[in-house]
PAZAPA-4460 file (N, C-alpha, C; in steps of 0.05 Angstrom, whole numbers, plus 32768, in hexadecimal, padded with zeros to 4 digits):
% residues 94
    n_x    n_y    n_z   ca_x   ca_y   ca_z    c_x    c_y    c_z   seq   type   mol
   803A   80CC   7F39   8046   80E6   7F3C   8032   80F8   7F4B     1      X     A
   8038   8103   7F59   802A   8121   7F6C   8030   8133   7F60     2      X     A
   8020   813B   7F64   801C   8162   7F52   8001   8175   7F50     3      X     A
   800B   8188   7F56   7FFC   81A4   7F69   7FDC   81A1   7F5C     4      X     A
   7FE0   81A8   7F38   7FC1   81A8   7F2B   7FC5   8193   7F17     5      X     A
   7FA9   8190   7F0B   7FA1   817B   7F06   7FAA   817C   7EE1     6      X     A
   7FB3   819B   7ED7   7FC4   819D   7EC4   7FD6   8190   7EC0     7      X     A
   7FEC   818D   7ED1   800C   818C   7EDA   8004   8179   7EDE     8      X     A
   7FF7   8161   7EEB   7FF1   8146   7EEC   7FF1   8134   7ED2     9      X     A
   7FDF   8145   7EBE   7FD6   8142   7E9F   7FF4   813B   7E8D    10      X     A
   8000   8154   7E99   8018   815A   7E8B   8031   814B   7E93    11      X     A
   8032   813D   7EA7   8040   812A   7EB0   803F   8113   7EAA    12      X     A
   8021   8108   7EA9   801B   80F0   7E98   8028   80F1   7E77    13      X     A
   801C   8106   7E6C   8024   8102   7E5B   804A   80FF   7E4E    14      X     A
   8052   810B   7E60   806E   810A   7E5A   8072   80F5   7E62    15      X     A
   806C   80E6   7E76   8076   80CD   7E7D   806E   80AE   7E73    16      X     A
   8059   80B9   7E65   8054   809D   7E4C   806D   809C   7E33    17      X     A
   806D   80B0   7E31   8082   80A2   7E16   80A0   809B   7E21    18      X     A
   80A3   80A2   7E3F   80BE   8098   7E50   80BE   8080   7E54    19      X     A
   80A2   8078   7E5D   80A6   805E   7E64   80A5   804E   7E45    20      X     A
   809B   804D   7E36   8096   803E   7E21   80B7   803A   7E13    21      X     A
   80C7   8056   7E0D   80DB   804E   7E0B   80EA   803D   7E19    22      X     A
   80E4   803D   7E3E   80F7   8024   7E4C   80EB   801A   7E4D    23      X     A
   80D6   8006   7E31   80CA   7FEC   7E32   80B1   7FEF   7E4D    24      X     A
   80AE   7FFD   7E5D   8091   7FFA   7E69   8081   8002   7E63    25      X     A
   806C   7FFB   7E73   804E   8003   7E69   8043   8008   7E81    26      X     A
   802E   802B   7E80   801B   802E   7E9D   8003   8019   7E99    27      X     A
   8004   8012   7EAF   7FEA   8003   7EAF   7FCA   800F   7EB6    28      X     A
   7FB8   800D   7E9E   7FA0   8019   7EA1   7F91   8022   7EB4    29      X     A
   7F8A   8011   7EC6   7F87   8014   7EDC   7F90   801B   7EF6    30      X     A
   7FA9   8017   7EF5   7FB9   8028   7F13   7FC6   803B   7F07    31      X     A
   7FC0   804E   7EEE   7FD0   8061   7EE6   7FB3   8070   7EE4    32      X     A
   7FB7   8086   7EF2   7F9C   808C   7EFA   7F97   80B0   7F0B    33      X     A
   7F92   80C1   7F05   7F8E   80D5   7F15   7F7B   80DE   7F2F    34      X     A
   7F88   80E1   7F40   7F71   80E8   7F5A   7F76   8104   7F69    35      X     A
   7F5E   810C   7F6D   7F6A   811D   7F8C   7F6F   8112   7FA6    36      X     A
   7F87   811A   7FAC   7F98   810A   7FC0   7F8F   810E   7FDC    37      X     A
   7F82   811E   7FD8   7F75   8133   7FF2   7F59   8124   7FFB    38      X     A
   7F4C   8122   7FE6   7F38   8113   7FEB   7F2E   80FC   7FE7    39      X     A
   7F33   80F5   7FD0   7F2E   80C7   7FC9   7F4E   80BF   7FCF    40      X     A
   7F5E   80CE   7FCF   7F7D   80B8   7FD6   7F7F   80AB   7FCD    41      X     A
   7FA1   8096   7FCD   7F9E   807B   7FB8   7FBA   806B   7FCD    42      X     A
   7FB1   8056   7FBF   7FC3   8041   7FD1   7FDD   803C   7FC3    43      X     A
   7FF5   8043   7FCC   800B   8035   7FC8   8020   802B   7FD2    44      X     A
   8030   8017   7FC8   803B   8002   7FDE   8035   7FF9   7FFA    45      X     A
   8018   7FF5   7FEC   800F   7FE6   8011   8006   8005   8024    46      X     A
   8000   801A   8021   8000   8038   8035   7FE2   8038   8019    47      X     A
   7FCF   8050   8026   7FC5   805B   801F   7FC2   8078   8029    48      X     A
   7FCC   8088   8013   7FD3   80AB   801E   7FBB   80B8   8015    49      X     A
   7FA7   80C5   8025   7F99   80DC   801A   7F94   80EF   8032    50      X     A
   7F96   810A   8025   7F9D   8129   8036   7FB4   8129   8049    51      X     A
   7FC5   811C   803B   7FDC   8123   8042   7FEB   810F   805A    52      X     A
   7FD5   80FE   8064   7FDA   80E6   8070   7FE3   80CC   8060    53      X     A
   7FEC   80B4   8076   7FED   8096   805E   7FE9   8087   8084    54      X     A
   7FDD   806A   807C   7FD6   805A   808B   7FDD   803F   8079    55      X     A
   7FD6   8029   8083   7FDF   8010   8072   7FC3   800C   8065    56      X     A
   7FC4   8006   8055   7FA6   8000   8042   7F9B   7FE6   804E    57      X     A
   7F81   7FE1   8048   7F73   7FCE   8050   7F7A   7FB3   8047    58      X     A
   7F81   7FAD   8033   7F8F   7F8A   802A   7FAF   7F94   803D    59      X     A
   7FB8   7FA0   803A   7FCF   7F97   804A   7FCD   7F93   8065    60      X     A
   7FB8   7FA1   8078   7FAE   7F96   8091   7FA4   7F80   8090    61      X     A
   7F97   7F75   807D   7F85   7F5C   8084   7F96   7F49   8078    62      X     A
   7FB6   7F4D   806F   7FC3   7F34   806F   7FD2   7F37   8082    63      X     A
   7FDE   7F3F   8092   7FE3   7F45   80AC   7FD2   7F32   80BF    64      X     A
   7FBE   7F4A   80C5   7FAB   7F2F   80CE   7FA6   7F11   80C9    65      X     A
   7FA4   7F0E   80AF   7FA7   7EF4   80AC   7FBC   7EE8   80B5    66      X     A
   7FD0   7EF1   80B5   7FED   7ED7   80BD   7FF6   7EE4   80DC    67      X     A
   7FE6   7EF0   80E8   7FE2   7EF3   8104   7FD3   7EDC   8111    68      X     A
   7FB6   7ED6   8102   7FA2   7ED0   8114   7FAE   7EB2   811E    69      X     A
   7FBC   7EA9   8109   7FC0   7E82   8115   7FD7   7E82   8124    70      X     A
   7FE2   7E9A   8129   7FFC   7E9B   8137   7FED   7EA2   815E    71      X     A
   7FD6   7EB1   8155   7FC6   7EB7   8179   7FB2   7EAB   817D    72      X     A
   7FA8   7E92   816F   7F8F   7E88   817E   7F90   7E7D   819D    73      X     A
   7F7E   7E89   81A7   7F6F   7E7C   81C8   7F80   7E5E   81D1    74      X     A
   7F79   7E4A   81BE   7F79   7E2F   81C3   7F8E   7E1F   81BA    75      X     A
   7FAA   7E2A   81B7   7FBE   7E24   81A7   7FCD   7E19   81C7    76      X     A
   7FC8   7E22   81E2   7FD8   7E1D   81F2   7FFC   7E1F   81F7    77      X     A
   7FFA   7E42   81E6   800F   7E45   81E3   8018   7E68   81F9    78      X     A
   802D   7E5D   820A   802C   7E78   821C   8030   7E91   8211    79      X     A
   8031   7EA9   821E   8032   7EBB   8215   804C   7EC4   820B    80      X     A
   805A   7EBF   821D   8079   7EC7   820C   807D   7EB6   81EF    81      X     A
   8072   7E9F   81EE   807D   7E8E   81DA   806F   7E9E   81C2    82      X     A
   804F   7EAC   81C6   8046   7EB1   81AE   8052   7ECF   81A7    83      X     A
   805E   7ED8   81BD   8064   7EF1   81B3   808B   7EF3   81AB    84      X     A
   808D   7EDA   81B0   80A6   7EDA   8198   809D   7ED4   817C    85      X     A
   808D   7EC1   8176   807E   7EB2   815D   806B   7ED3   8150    86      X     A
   806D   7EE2   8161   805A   7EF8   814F   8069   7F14   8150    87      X     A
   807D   7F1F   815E   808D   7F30   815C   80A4   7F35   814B    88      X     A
   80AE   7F1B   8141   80B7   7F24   8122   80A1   7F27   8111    89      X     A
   8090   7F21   810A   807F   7F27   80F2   8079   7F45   80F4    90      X     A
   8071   7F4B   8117   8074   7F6E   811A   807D   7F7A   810C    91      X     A
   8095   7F72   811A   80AA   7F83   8114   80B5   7F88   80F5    92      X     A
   80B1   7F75   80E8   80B5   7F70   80C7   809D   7F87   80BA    93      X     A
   8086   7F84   80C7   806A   7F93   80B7   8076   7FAE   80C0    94      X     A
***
């Protein structure tokens, strides 16, 4: 949840623990967690937003990367159009 002060943050948590517990969930210790958004940021669904920005977080680039790199190596002897069909859906999907 977002919210202005760090009161209203307090007070949000707390109402929202006994919601979830009634629909059978549970926050998890660790990613249920307070920050300023402005300055340490936090990662979710793959974006990392802080001051008002979001970018893709670092494990979601470097799996990217990873299922890029065997699709462009040098020595595969594969032309350019062919690899840029083999790598422009994955683009386009990310």
């Amino acid at each position: 949840m977002l919210c202005r002060t760090k009161e209203e943050a307090e007070t949000v948590l707390n109402e929202l623990r006994p919601w979830t517990t009634a629909a059978g969930l549970t926050l998890h210790p660790t990613k249920t967690r307070m920050v300023e958004a402005t300055s340490e940021g936090f990662d979710f669904l793959g974006w990392h937003f802080r001051g008002g920005k979001k970018w893709p977080r670092k494990k979601s680039l470097q799996k990217l990367q990873d299922k890029l790199r065997p699709l462009t190596r040098r020595t595969q002897g594969w032309s350019l159009r062919e690899i840029a069909a083999r790598v422009n859906p994955i683009l386009r999907g990310w």
